[in-house]
Chimera marker file (.cmm) of the C-alpha trace (Angstrom):
<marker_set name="trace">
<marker id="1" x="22.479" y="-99.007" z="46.896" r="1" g="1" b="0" radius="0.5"/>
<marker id="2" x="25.813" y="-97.896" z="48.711" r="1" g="1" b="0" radius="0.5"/>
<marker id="3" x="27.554" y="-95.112" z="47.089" r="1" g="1" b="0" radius="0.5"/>
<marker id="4" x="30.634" y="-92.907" z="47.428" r="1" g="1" b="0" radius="0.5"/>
<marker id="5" x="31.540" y="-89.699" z="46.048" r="1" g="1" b="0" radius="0.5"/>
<marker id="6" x="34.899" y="-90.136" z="44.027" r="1" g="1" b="0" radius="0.5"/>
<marker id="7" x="37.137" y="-86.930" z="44.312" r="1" g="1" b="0" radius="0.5"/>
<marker id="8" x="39.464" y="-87.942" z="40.708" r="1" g="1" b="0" radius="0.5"/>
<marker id="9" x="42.631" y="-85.664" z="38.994" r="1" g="1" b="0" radius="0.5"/>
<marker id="10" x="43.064" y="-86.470" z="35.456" r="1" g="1" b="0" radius="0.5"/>
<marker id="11" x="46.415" y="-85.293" z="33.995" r="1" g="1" b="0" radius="0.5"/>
<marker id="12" x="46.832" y="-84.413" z="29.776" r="1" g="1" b="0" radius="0.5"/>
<marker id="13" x="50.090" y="-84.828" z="28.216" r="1" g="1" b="0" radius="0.5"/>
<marker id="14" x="51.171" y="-83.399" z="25.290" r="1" g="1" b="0" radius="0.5"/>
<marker id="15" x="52.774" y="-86.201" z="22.460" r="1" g="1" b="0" radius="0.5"/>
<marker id="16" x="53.543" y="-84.135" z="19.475" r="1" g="1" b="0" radius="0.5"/>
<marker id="17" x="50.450" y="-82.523" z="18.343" r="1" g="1" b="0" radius="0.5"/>
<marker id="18" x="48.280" y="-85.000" z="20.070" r="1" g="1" b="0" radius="0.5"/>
<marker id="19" x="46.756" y="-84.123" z="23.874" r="1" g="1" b="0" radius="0.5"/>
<marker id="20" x="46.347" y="-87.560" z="25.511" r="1" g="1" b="0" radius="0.5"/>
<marker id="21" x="45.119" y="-88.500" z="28.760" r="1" g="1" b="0" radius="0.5"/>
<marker id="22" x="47.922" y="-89.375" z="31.163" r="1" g="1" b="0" radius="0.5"/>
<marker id="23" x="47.501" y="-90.453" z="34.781" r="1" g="1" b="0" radius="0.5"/>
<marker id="24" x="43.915" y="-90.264" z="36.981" r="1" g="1" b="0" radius="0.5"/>
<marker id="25" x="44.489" y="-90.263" z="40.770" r="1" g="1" b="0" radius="0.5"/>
<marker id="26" x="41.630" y="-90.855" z="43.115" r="1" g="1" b="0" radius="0.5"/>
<marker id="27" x="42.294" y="-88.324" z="46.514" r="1" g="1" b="0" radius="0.5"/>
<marker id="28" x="40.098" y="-87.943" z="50.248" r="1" g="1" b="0" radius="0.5"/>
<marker id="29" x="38.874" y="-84.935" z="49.567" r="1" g="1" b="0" radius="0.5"/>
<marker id="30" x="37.504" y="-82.051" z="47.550" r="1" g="1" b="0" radius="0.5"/>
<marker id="31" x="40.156" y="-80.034" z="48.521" r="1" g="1" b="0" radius="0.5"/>
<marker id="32" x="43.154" y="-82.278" z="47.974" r="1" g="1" b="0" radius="0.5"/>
<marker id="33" x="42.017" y="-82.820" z="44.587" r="1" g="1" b="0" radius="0.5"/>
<marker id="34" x="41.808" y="-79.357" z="43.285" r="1" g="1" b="0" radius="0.5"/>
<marker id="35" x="45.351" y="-78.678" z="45.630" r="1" g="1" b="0" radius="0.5"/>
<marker id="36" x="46.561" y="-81.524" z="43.444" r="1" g="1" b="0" radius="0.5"/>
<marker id="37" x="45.394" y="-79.946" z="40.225" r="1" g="1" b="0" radius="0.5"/>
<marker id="38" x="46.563" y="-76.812" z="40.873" r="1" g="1" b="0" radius="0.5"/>
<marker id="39" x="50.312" y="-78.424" z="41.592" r="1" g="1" b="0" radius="0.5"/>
<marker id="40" x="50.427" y="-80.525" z="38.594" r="1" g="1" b="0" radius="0.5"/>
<marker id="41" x="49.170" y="-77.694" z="36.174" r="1" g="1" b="0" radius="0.5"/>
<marker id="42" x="53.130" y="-76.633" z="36.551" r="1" g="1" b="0" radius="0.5"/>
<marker id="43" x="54.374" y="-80.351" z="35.280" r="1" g="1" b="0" radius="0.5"/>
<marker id="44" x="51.665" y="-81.288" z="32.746" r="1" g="1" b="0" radius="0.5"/>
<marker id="45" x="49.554" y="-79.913" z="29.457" r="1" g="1" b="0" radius="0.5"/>
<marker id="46" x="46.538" y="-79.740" z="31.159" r="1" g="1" b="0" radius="0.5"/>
<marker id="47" x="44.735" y="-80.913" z="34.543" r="1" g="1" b="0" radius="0.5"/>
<marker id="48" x="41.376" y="-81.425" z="35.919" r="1" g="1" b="0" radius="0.5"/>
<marker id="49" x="39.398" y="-82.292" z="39.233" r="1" g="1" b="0" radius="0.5"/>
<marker id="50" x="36.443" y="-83.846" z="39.242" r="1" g="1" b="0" radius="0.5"/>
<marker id="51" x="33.822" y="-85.438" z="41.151" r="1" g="1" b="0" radius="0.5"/>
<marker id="52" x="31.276" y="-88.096" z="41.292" r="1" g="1" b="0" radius="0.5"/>
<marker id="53" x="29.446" y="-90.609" z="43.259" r="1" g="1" b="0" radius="0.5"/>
<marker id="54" x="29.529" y="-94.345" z="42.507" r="1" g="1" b="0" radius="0.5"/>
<marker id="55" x="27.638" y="-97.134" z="43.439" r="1" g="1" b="0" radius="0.5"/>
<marker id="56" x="29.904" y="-99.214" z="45.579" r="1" g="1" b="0" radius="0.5"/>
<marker id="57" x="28.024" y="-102.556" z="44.417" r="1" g="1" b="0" radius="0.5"/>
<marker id="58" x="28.028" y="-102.685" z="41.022" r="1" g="1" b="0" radius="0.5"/>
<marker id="59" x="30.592" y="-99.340" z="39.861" r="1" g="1" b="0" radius="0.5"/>
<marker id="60" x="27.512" y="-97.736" z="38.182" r="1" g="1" b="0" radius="0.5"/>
<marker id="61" x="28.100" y="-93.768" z="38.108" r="1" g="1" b="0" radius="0.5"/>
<marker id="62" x="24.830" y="-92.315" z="39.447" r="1" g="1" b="0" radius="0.5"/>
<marker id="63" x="25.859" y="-88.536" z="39.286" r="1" g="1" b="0" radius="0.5"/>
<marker id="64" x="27.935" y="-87.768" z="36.288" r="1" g="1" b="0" radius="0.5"/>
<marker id="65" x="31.139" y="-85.952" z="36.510" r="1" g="1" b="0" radius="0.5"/>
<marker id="66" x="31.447" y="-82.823" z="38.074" r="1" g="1" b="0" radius="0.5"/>
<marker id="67" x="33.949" y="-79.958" z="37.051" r="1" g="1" b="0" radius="0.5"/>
<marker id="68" x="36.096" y="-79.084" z="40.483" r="1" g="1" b="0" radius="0.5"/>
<marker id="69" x="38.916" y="-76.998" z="38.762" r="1" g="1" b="0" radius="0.5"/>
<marker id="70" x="40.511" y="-77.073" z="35.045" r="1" g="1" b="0" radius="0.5"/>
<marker id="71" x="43.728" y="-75.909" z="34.214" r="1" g="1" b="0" radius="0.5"/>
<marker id="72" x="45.633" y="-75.493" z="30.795" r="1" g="1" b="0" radius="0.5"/>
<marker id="73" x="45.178" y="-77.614" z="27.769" r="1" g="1" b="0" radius="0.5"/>
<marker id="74" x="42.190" y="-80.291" z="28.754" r="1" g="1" b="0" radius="0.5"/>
<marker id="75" x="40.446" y="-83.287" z="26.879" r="1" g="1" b="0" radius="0.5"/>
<marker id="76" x="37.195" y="-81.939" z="24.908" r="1" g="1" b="0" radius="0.5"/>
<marker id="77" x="35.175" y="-83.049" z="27.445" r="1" g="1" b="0" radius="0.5"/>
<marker id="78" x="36.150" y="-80.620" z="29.793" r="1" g="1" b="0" radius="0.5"/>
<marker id="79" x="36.207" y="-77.828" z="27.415" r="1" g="1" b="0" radius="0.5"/>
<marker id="80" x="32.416" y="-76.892" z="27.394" r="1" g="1" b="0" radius="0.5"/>
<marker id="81" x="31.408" y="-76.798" z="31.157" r="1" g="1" b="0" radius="0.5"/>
<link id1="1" id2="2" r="1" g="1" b="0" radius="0.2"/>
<link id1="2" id2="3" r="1" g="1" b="0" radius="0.2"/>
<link id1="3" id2="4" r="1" g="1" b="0" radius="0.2"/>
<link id1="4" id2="5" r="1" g="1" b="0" radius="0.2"/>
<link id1="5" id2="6" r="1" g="1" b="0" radius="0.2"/>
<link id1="6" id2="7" r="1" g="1" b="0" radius="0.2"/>
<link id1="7" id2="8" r="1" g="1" b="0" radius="0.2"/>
<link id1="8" id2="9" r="1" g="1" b="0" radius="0.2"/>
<link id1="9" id2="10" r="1" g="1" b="0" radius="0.2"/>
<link id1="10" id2="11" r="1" g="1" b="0" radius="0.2"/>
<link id1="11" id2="12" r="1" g="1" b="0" radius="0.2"/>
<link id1="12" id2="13" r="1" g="1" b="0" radius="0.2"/>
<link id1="13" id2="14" r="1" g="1" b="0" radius="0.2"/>
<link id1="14" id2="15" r="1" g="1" b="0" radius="0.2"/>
<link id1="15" id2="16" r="1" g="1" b="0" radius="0.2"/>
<link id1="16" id2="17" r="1" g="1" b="0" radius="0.2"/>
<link id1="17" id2="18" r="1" g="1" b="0" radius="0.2"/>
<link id1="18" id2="19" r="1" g="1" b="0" radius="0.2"/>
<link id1="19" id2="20" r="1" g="1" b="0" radius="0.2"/>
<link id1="20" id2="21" r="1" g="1" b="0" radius="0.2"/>
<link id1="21" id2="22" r="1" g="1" b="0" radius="0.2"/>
<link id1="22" id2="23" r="1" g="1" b="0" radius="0.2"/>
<link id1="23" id2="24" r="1" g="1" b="0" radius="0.2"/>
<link id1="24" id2="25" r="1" g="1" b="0" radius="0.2"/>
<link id1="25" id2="26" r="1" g="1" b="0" radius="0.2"/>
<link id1="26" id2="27" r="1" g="1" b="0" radius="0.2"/>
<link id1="27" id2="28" r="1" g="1" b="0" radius="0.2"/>
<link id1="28" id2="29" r="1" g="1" b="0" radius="0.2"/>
<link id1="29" id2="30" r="1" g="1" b="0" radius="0.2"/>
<link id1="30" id2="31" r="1" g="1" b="0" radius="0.2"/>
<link id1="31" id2="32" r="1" g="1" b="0" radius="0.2"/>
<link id1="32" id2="33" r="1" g="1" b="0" radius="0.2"/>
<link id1="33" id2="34" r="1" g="1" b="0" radius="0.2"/>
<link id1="34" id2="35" r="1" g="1" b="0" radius="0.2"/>
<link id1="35" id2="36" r="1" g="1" b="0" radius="0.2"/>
<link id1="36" id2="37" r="1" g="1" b="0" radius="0.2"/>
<link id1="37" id2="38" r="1" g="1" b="0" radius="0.2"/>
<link id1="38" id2="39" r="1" g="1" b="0" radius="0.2"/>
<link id1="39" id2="40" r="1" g="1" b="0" radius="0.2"/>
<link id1="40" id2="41" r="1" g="1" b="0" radius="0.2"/>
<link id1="41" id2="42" r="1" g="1" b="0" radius="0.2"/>
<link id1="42" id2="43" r="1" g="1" b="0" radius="0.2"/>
<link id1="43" id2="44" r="1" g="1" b="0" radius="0.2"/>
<link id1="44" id2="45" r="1" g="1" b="0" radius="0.2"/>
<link id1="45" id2="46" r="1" g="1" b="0" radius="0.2"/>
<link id1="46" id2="47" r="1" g="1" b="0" radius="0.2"/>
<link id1="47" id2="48" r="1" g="1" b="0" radius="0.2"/>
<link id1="48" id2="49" r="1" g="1" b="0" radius="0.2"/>
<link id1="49" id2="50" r="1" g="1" b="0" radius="0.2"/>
<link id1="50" id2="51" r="1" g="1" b="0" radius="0.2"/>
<link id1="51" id2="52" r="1" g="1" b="0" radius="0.2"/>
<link id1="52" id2="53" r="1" g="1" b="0" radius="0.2"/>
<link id1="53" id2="54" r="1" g="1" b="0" radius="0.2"/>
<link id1="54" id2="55" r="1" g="1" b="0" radius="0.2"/>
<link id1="55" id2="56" r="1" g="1" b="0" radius="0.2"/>
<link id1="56" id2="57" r="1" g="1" b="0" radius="0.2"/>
<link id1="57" id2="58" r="1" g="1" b="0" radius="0.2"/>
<link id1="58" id2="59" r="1" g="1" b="0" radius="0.2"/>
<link id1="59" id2="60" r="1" g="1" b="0" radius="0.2"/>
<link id1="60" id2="61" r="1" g="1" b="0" radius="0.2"/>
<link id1="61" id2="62" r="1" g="1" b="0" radius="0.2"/>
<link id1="62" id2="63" r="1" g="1" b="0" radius="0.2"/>
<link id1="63" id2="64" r="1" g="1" b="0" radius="0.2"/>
<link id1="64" id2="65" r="1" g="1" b="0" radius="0.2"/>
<link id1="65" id2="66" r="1" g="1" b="0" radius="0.2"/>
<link id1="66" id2="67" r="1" g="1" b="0" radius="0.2"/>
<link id1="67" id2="68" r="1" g="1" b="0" radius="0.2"/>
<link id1="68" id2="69" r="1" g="1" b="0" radius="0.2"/>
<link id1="69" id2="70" r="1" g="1" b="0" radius="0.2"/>
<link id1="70" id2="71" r="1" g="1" b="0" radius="0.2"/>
<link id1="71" id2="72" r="1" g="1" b="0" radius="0.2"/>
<link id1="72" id2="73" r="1" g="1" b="0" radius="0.2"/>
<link id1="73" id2="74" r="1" g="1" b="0" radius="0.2"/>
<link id1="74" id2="75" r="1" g="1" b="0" radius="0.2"/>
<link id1="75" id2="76" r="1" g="1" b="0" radius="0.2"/>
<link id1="76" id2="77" r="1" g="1" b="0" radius="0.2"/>
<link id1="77" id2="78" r="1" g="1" b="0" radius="0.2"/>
<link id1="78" id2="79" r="1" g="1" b="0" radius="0.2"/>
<link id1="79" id2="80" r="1" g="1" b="0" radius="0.2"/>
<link id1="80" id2="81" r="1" g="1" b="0" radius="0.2"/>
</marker_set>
């Protein structure tokens, strides 16, 4: 079982009163992703990094998401960690 650890930015847009999830971008590294992050905070609602590893077979997660860095308005998911 082949897996790779996913380094992800998920944007949030504001639409009136509704937060909805805009764009996800896949980056290299740890780093690049939160440097990402950081720079989009500026442009959108709300921004996270995350990571987690995949199994490059079959696309199964098999270590949930992990909080990297979290900036302004975010989905509830990202709220509690």
């Amino acid at each position: 079982m082949p897996e790779k650890t996913l380094f992800i930015v998920q944007q949030f847009e504001r639409r009136g009163r509704k937060l909805t999830a805009g764009r996800s971008v896949e980056y290299r590294t740890e780093a690049e992703a939160v440097a990402r992050a950081e720079r989009d905070a500026e442009k959108f609602a709300g921004v996270v990094a995350l990571t987690m590893a995949v199994d490059t077979d079959t696309g199964e997660v098999v270590q949930e998401p992990k909080l990297l860095a979290r900036f302004g308005e975010v989905g509830k998911e990202f709220q509690d960690e």
